[in-house]
C-alpha positions in Angstrom: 0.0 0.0 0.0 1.2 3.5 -1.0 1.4 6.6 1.3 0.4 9.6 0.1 2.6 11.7 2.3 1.4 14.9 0.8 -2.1 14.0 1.7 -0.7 12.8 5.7 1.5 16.1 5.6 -1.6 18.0 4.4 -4.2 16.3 6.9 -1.4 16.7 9.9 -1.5 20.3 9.1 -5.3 20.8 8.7 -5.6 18.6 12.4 -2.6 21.3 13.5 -4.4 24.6 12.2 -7.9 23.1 13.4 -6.6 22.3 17.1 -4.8 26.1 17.1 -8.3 27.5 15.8 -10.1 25.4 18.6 -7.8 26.8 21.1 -8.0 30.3 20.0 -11.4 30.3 19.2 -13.5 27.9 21.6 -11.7 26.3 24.1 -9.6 29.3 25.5 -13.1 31.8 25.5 -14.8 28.8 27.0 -12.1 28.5 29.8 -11.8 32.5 30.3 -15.6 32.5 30.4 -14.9 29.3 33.1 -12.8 31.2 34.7 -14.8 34.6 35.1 -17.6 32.7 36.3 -15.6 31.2 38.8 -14.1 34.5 39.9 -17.7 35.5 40.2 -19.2 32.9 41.8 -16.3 33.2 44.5 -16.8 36.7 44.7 -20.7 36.5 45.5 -20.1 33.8 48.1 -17.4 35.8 49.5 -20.2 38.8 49.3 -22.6 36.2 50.9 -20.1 35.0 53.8 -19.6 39.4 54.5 -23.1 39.7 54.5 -23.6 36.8 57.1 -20.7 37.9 59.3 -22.2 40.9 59.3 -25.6 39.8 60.0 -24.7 37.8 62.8 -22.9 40.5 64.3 -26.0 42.8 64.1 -28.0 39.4 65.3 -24.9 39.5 68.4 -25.3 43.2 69.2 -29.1 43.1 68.6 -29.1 40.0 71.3 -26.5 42.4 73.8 -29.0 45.7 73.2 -31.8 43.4 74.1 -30.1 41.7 76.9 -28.9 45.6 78.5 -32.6 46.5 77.8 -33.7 44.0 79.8 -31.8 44.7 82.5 -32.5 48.9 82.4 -35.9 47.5 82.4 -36.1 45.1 85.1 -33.3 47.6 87.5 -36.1 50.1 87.0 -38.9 47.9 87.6 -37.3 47.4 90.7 -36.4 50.7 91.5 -40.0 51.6 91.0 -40.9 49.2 93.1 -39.0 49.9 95.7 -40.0 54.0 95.7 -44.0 53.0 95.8 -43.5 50.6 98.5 -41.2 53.3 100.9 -44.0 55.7 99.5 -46.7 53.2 100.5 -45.2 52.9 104.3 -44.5 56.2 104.3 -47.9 57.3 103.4 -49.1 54.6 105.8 -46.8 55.9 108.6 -48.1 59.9 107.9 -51.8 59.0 108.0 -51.5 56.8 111.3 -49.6 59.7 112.9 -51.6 61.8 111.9 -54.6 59.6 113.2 -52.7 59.0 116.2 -52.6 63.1 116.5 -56.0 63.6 116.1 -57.4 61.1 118.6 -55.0 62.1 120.8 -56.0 65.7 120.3 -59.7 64.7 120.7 -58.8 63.1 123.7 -57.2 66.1 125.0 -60.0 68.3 124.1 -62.5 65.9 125.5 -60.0 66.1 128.9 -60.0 69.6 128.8 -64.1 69.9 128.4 -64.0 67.1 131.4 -62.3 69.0 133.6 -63.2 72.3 132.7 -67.1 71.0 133.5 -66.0 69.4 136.2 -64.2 72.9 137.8 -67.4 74.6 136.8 -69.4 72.3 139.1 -67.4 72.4 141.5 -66.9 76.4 141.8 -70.7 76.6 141.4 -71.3 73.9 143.9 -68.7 75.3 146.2 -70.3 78.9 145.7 -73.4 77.4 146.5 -72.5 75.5 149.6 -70.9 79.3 151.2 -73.9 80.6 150.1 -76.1 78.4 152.2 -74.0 77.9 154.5 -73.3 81.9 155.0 -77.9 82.1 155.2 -77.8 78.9 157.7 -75.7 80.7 159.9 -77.5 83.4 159.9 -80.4 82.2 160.2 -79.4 79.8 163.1 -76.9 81.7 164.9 -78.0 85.3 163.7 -74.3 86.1 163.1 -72.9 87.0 159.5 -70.5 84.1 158.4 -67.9 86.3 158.0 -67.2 86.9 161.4 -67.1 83.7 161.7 -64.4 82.5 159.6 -62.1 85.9 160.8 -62.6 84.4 164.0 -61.8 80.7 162.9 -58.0 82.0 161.1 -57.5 83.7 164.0 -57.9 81.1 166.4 -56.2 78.6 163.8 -52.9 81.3 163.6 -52.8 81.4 167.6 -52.8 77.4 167.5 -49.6 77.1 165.4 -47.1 75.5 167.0 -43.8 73.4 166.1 -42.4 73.9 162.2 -45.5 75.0 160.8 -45.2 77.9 163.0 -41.5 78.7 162.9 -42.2 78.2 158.9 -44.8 81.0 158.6 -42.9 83.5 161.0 -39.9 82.8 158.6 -41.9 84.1 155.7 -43.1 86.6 157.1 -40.3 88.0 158.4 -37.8 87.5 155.3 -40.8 88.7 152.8 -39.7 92.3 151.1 -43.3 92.8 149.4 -46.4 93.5 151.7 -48.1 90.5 152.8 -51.3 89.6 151.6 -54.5 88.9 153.1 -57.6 87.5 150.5 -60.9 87.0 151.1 -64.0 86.7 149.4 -65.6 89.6 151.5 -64.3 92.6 152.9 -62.9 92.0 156.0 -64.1 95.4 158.8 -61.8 97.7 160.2 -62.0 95.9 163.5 -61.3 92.3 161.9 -58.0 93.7 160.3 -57.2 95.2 163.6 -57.7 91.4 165.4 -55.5 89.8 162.4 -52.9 92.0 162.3 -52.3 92.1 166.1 -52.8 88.0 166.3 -49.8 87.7 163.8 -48.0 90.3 165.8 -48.1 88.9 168.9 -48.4 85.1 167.8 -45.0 85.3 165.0 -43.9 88.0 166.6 -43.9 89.6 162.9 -44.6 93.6 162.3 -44.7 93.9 158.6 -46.8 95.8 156.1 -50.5 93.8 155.5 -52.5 94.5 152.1 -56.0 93.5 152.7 -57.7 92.5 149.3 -60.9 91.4 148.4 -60.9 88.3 146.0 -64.0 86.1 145.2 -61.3 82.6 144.4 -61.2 82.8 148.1 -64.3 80.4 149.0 -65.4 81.2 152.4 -62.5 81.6 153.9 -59.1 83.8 154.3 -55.8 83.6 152.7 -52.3 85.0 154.2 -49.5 85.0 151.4 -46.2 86.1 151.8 -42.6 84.9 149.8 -44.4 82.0 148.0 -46.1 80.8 151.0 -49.8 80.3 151.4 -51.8 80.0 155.1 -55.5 79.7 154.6 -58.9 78.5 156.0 -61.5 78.0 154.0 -64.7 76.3 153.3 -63.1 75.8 149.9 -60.1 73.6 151.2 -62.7 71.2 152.4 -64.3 70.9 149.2 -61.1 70.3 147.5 -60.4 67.7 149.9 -63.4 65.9 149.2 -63.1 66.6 145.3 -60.0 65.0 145.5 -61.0 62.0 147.3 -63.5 61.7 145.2 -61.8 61.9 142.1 -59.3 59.3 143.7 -62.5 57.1 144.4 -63.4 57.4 140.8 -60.7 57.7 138.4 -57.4 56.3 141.0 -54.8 58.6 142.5 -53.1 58.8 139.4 -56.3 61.0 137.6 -57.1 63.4 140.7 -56.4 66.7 140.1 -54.1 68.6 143.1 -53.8 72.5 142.6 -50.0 73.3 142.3 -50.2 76.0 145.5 -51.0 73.0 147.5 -47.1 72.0 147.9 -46.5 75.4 149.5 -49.7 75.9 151.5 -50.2 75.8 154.7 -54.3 74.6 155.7 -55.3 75.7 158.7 
């Protein structure tokens, strides 16, 4: 068998030209298009892994904002909690106070309207009793009671005896104002005569004597003189009995005693 070796020659170089036109017209586009698309596929997942980094750090700081939130929120839940519950007590705490005031106040007042009732009756019961006891000595004895009851303080004076009496002539003779004599009626020029010689001669005292006229004094006569008080009354029986009666009723601890009555002297 014959070779053509023009024909092989001319075949080789077609096969040679077509392979150089394949490569230079199809196969290296197609890899350069291969390659392009590769370069953009790795670019968009590159894109793509950014975009989720970046999405879970929003979803991380998102979660952190929310997390802080809920803690500002619950720290000032709790604060507010706290604030209306002092508020509550303290509230509670100002209107029980200020209960407690007012019934105590109340309590006071009705104390006050006690008493003050209660030193109404007995001023208008003691006034009462000198009153008829001033018209049943009159009308028994046909003397005027207050003779009587000058004679009584100066009978009482001349009876001192022992501290009582050194006490009262102490008084009167360290006492730089006038002593005072009160009583509820005036007493006659001959009665201040008897009084003033009976402390005379009894306390061997000569000092000036202001004679006053005072309606407090219940049937009875007051001497006062450097913060001490001598007196016979009707009235310091009365108070006596008040007093043991308010003892009776309401204890020792609710009787009433007149704060003179630690630096009198009762005849």
């Amino acid at each position: 068998m014959l070779i053509d070796w023009f024909t092989v020659v001319a075949q080789a170089i077609n096969f040679l030209i077509l392979v150089w036109l394949l490569k230079r017209f199809l196969y290296q586009p197609i890899l350069d298009a291969i390659d392009a698309r590769e370069r953009r596929i790795a670019k968009v997942l590159a894109d793509a892994d950014m975009q989720k980094a970046a999405a879970l750090q929003e979803r991380d700081t998102f979660q952190r904002k929310n997390q802080e939130f809920d803690q500002q929120r619950n720290l000032l839940l709790q604060q507010m909690t706290d604030e209306v519950a002092v508020t509550r007590r303290k509230l509670l705490d100002d209107a029980r106070q200020a209960a407690d005031g007012f019934r105590a106040k109340r309590r006071e007042a009705l104390q006050r309207e006690q008493q003050n009732l209660g030193d109404e009756i007995g001023r208008r019961a003691r006034m009462e009793v000198f009153s008829i006891a001033r018209k049943t000595l009159t009308d028994l004895a046909d003397i005027r009671l207050e003779e009587c009851i000058a004679n009584v303080f100066n009978r009482r004076v001349r009876e001192l005896n022992g501290d009582a009496k050194q006490e009262l002539a102490t008084a009167l003779s360290t006492s730089s104002d006038p002593v005072s004599i009160r009583s509820a009626f005036r007493l006659t020029v001959a009665q201040q005569t008897m009084i003033r010689k009976t402390l005379k001669e009894c306390l061997a005292a000569d000092m000036e004597i202001e004679f006053e006229t005072s309606p407090d004094v219940i049937g009875g006569i007051e001497l006062t003189a450097s913060g001490r008080r001598v007196a016979w009354s009707i009235d310091e029986y009365l108070k006596s009995l008040e007093k043991s009666i308010g003892e009776l009723t309401h204890g020792p601890s609710q009787s009433r005693i007149s704060p003179e009555t630690e630096s009198e002297l009762v005849l």
